[in-house]
N, C-alpha and C positions, 0 to 999 in steps of 0.2 A: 504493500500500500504506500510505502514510503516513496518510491522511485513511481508510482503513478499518478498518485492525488498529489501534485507539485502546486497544482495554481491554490487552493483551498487545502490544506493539510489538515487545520484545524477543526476540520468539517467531517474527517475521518476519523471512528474510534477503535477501538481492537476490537467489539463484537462486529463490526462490518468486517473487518481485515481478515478475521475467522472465516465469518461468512463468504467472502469472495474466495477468499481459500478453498474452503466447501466446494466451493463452487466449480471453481477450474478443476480440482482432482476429482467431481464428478461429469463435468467433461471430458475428460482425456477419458478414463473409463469408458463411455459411451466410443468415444473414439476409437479406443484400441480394440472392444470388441470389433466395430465397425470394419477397422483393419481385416482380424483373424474371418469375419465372415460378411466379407465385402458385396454377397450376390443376395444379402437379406435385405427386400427392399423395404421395410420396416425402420429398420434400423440404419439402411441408409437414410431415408428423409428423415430422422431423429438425427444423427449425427447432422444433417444439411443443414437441419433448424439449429444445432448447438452454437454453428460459425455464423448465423444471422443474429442469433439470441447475441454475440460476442461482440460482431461488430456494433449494433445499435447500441449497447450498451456503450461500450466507448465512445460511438459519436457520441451518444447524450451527454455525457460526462464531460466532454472537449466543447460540444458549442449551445447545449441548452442549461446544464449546471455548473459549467465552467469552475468543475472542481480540478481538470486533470490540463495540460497544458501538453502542445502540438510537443513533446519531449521524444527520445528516443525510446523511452519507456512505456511511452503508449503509440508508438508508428510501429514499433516492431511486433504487438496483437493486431491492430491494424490490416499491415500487411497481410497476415497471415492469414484472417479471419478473410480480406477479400479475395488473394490469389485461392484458399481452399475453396470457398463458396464457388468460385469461375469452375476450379479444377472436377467440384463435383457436380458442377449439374454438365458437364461436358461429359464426367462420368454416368450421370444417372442416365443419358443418350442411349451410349451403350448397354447397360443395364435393361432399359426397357426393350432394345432390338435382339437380346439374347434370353429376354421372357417372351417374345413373340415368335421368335425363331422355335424356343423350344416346345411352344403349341401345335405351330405348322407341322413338327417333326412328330408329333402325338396324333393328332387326326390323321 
């Protein structure tokens, strides 16, 4: 919390800092199953929604409660939260043409 709530620090206390904690190590979780069984489409739009849930979060925080400031500490979820979000619905493409492929091959 320390290196992202830069603009407003005093606005953060240790049960939110807990909580966002919380938070990201019940994202990654989501994540890493998502990883291990990348053809559940369940689980992928729950993981797709976790890097939406991530980024709006941070915008909010940079330009509607301008608690966090344009730092390297919040470009680097940022990033990541946009280029995953691009990476998977280019993967969810795929996903959908390899559940309808394996229909075709069923009838």
């Amino acid at each position: 919390s320390e290196k992202l709530y830069t603009a407003s620090p005093d606005l953060v206390n240790g049960l939110q800092a807990r909580t966002f904690g919380v938070w990201t190590l019940l994202s990654s979780v989501i994540r890493c199953l998502c990883a291990i069984d990348i053809r559940n489409r369940t689980l992928y739009h729950i993981t797709l929604f976790t890097f939406f849930l991530a980024l709006a979060h941070f915008l909010s925080e940079v330009f509607i409660y301008h608690t966090a400031a344009l730092t390297i500490g919040v470009m680097a979820p940022l990033m990541v939260a946009s280029f995953s979000i691009m990476g998977m619905l280019i993967g969810l493409q795929y996903l959908e043409v390899e559940v309808l492929s394996q229909s075709k091959k069923k009838n």
